[in-house]
C-alpha positions as CSV (number, residue, x, y, z in Angstrom):
1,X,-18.9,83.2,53.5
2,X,-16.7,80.3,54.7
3,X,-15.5,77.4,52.7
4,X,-18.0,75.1,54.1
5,X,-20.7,77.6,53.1
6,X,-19.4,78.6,49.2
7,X,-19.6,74.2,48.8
8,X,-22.8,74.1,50.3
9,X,-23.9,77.1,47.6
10,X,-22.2,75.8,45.1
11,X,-24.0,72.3,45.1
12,X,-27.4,73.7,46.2
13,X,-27.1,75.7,42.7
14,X,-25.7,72.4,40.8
15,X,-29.5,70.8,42.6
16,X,-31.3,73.2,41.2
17,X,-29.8,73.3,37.7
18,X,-30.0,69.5,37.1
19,X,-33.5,68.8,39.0
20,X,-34.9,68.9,35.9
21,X,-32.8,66.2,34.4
22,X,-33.9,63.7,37.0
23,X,-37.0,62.6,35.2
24,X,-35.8,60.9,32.4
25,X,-37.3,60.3,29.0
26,X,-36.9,56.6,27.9
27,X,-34.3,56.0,25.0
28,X,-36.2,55.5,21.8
29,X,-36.5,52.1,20.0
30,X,-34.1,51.5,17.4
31,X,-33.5,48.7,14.9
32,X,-30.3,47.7,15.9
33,X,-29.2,46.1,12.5
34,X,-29.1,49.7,11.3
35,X,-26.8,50.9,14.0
36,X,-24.2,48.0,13.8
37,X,-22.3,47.5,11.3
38,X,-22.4,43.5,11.7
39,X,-19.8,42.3,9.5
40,X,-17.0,44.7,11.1
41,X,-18.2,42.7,14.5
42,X,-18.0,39.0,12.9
43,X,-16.4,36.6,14.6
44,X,-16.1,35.7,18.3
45,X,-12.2,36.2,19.1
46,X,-12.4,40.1,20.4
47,X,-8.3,40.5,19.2
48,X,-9.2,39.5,15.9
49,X,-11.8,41.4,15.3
50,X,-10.0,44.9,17.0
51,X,-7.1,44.0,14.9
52,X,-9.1,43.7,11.5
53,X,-11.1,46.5,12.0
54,X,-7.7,48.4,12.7
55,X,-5.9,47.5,10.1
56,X,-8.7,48.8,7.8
57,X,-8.4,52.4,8.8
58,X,-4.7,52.0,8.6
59,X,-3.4,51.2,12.4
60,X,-1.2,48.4,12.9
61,X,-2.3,46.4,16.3
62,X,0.7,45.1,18.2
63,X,0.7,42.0,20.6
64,X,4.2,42.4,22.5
65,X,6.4,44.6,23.9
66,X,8.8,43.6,20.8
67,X,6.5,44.5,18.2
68,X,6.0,48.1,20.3
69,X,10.0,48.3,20.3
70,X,10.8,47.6,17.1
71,X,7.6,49.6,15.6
72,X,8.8,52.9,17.9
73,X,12.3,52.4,16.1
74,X,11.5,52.2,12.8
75,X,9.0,55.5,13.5
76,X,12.0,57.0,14.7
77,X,14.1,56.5,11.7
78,X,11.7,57.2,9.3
79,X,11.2,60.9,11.3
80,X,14.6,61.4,11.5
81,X,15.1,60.6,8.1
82,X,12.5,63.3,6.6
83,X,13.7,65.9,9.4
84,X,17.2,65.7,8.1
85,X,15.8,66.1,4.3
86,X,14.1,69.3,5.7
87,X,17.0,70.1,7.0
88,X,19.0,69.6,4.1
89,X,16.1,71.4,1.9
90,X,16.5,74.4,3.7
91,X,20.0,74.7,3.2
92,X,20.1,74.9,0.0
93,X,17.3,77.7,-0.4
């Protein structure tokens, strides 16, 4: 069997395995109002609302390059700080 001939297998058996999913049952109805949570989606200012809704599971959104900079940093220090306290730990075992 060529190449042209395993591709052609290979999608006739993908056709027969997903004919079935070509009818399509409709989505069901849903109240919408129970699926949103509408107050983490208040306001109309899309930043604001990403950035409050980050904040509250503990992320901090950044809006410049700066921000990213000085945030990497500071993440940096902080690891290197509790990797030489490790460090240091282990030593004196």
């Amino acid at each position: 069997m060529n190449t042209s001939e395993s591709k052609n297998a290979i999608f006739a058996k993908i056709e027969t395995a997903t004919a079935a999913l070509k009818t399509r049952v409709p989505l069901p109805d849903y109240d919408v109002t129970i699926t949103h949570s509408l107050p983490k989606l208040e306001g109309s200012d899309l930043w604001e609302i990403f950035c409050r809704n980050f904040k509250s599971v503990n992320g901090k959104a950044m809006s410049s390059v700066d921000e990213l900079a000085a945030f990497d940093v500071s993440q940096l220090s902080a690891l290197e700080t509790q990797l030489q306290q490790q460090l240091l730990a282990r030593r004196s075992e």
